[in-house]
C-alpha positions in Angstrom: 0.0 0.0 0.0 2.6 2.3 0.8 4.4 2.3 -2.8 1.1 3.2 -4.5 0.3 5.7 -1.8 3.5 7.8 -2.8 2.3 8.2 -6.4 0.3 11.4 -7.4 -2.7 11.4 -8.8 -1.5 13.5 -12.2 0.7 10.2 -12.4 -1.9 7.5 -12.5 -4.6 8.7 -14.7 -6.5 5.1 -13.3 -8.7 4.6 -10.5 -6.8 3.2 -7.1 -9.7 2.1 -4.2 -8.6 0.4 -1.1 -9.9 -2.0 0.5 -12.3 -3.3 -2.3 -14.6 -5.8 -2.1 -14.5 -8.3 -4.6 -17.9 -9.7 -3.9 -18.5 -6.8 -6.7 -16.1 -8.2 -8.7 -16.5 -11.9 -9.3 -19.1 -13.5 -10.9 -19.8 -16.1 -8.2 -20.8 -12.8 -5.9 -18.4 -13.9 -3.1 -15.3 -13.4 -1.3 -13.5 -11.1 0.9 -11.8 -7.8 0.7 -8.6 -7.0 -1.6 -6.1 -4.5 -0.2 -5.7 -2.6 -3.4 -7.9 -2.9 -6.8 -6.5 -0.9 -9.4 -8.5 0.2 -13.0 -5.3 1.7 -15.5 -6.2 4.0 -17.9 -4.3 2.7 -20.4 -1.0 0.1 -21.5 0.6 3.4 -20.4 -1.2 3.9 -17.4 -0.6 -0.2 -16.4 3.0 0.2 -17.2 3.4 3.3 -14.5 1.6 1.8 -12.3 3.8 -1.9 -12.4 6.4 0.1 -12.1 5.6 1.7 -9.1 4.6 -1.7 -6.6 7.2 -3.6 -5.1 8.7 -6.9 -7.0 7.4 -9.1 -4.5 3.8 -7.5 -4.5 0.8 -10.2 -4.6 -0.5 -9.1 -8.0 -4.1 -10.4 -9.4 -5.2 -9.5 -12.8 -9.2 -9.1 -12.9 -11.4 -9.5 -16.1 -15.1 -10.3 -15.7 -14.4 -12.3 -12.6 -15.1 -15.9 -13.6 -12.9 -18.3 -13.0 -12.0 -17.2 -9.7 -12.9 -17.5 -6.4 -11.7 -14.9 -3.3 -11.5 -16.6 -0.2 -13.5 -14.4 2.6 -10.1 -13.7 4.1 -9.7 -11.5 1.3 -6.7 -11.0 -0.8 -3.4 -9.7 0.2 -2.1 -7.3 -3.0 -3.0 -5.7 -5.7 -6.0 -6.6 -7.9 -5.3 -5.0 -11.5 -8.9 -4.8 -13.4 -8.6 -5.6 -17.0 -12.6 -4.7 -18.2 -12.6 -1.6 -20.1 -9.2 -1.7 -20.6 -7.4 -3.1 -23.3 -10.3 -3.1 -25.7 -8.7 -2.7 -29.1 -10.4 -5.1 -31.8 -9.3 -4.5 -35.3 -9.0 -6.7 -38.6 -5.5 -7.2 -40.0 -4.3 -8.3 -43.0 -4.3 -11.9 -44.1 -8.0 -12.9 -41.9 -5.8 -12.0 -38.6 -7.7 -9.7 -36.0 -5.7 -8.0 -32.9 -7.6 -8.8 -29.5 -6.7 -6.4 -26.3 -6.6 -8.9 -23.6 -9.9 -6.7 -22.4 -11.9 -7.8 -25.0 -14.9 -10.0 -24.2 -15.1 -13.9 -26.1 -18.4 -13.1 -27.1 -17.8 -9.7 -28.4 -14.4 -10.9 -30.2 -17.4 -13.8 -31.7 -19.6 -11.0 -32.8 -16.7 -9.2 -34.7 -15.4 -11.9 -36.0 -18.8 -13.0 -37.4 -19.4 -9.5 -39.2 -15.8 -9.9 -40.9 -17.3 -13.0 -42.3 -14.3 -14.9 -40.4 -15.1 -18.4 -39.2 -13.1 -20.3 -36.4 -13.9 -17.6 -34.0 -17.6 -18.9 -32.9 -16.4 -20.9 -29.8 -15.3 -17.6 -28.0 -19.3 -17.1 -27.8 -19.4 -19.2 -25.6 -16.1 -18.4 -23.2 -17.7 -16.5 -20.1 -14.6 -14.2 -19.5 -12.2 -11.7 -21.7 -9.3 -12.7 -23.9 -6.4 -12.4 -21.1 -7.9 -14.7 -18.8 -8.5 -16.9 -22.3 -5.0 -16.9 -23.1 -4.1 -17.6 -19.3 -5.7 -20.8 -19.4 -6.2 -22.0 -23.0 -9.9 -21.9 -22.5 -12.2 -23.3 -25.0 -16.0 -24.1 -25.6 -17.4 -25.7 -28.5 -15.0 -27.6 -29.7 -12.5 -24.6 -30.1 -9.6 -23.6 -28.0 -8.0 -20.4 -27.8 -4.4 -21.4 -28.5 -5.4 -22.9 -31.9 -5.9 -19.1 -33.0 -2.8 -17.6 -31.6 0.0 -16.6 -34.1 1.4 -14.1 -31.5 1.0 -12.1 -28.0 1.8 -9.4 -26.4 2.5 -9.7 -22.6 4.1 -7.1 -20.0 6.1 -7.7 -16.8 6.9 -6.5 -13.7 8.5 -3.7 -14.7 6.2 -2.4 -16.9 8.1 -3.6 -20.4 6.2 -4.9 -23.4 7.5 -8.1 -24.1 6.3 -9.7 -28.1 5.8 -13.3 -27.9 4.9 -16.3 -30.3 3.2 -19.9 -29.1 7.0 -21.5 -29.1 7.6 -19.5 -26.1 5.0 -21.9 -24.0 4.0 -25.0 -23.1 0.5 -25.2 -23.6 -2.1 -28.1 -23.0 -5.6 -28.5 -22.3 -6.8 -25.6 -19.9 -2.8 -25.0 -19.1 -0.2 -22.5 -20.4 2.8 -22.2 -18.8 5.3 -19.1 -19.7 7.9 -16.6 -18.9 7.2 -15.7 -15.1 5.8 -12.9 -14.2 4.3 -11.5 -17.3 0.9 -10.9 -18.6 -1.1 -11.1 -21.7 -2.6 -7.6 -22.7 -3.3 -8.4 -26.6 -2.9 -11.0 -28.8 -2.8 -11.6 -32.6 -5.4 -14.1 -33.9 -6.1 -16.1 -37.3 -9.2 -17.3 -38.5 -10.5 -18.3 -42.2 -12.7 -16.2 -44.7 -15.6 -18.1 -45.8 -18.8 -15.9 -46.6 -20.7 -19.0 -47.7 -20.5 -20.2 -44.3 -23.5 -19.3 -42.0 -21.9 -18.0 -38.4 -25.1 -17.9 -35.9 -23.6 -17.0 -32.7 -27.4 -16.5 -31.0 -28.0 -20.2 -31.9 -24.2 -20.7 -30.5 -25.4 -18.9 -27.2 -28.6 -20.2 -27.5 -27.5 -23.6 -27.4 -24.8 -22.9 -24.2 -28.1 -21.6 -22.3 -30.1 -25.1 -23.0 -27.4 -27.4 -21.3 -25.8 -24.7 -18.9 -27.0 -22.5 -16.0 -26.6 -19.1 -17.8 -28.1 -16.2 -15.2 -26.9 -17.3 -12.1 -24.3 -16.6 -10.2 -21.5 -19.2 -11.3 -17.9 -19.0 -12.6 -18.4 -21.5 -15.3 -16.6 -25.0 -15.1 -15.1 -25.7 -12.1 -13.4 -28.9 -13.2 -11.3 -29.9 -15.8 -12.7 -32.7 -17.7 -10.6 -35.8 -16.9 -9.0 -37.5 -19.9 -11.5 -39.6 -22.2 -14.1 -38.4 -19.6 -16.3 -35.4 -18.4 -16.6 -34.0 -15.2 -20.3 -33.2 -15.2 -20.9 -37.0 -15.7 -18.8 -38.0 -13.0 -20.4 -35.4 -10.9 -24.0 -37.1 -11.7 -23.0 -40.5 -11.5 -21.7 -39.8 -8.1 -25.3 -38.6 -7.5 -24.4 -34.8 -6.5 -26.8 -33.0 -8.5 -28.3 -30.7 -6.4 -26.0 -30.9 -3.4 -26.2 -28.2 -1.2 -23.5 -26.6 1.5 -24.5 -23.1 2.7 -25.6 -21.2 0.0 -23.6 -22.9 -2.5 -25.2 -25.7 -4.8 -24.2 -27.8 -7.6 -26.3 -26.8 -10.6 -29.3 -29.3 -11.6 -28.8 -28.4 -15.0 -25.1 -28.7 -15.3 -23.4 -30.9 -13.1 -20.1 -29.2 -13.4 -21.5 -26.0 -12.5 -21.7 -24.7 -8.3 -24.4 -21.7 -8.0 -24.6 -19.0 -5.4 -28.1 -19.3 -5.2 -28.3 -18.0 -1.1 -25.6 -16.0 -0.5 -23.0 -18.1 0.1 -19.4 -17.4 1.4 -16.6 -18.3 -0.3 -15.8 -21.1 2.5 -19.9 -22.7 1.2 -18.0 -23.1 -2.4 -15.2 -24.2 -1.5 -16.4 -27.0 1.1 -18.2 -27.3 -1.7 -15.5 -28.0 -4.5 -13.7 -30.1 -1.5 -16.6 -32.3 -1.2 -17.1 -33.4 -5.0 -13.3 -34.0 -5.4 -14.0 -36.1 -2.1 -17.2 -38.0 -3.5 -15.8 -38.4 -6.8 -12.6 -40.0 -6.1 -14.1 -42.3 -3.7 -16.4 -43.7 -5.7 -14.9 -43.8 -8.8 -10.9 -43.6 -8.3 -10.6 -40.2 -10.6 -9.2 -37.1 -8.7 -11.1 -34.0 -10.6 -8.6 -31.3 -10.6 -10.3 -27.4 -10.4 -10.2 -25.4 -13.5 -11.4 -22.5 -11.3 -8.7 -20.1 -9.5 -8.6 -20.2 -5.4 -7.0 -17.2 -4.2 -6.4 -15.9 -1.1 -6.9 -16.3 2.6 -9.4 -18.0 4.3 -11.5 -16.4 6.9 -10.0 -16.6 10.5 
């Protein structure tokens, strides 16, 4: 706190609040309290303000808030928001578009379907923006991001721009690993031309809102599918439809999905999570690792 509290405001043209609470920020609507949650302005603005926070500061980068869940203890560091920011979208040469990291899957969809570009449907159904995509090779449909990817953008610690292509990581099914400490704040994409090719991305959407919970308060998969297998129809099989703990309950529609249907604490999810890993593995030997983030500390 006290690094960022020795910068002027005519320095950081962002918004600093303290003590944030990310129950406003997360799209399960729980969790604690973050010690700093930052909005940049700009690249600019991000770079200034990296540059500014210790080297060993807890750093958290922020898009739509899926994904994740904030233990109630809150999170010790600095949240850096990504929505709003970051939001270039523009057609390049050779049916390649450039994506800020800020930019919405379903919006990127949407573009990508007016450009008469295919390949770019799945991201319709990605409930997050095109950082946290990269972060963690997400996919939906059949797509996945990393297929797209010809190059990316990423900055450090220190506020330096760093140009990367997919040789610089290792990347598997819902897993990239990279250069430490840097983050993705663009990427360059490639799809295929094809106007004869009818793109629906309502029927895409509609289609995502028939076999999944869309509306509620969820973070979309929790758990990777296991190889050769799914994790919903483990879930089921193990008969946890519509288990409850707190507020927390696995989704009747989508096995693979936990709602925050009563207010529940991030301690009801995660006792939650805890308890299908528990159930599953007893009963069928397969240990169902989280696709969903846990950050933070628990409540004391």
């Amino acid at each position: 706190m006290e690094a960022i509290s020795m910068i002027s405001t005519t320095e950081i043209r962002g918004e600093i609040r303290y003590d944030e609470a990310m129950v406003n920020h997360t799209s399960w609507r729980a969790g604690g309290m973050a010690d700093r949650y930052c909005v940049p302005a700009d690249v600019d603005d991000l770079s200034l303000l990296l540059r500014s926070l210790p080297d060993d500061e807890n750093l958290l980068w922020m898009g739509l808030g899926s994904n994740t869940l904030i233990r109630d203890g809150g999170f010790r560091g600095t949240v850096i928001a990504t929505q709003g920011v970051m939001s270039q979208l523009e057609r390049r040469e050779n049916n390649r578009v450039y994506v800020g990291a800020g930019v919405a899957g379903a919006k990127l969809a949407r573009f990508c379907a007016r450009e008469n570009l295919i390949g770019a449907e799945f991201f319709a159904g990605i409930p997050g923006l095109l950082g946290g995509a990269l972060a963690m090779n997400a996919g939906a449909f059949g797509g996945e991001t990393w297929r797209q990817v010809i190059s990316v953008e990423t900055i450090d610690r220190h506020g330096v721009i760093h140009r990367r292509t997919p040789e610089d990581y290792r990347i598997a099914y819902r897993s990239v690993e990279g250069p430490k400490d840097e983050w993705f704040i663009s990427a360059l994409l490639e799809f295929e031309a094809d106007v004869s090719e009818s793109i629906n991305i309502k029927q895409l959407l509609a289609k995502r809102a028939e076999s999944q919970p869309t509306g509620t308060a969820n973070c979309g998969s929790v758990f990777r599918n296991p190889e050769n297998d799914y994790a919903a129809r483990l879930i089921e099989q193990c008969g946890l439809k519509g288990k409850r703990i707190g507020g927390a309950v696995v989704s009747e529609k989508h096995a693979n999905f936990i709602i925050n249907d009563q207010q529940a604490t991030a301690a009801d999810i995660e006792a939650l999570i805890e308890l299908i890993q528990n159930t599953v593995q007893e009963q069928t030997g397969i240990v169902l690792q989280t696709e969903v983030k846990i950050i933070g500390d628990r409540q004391a």
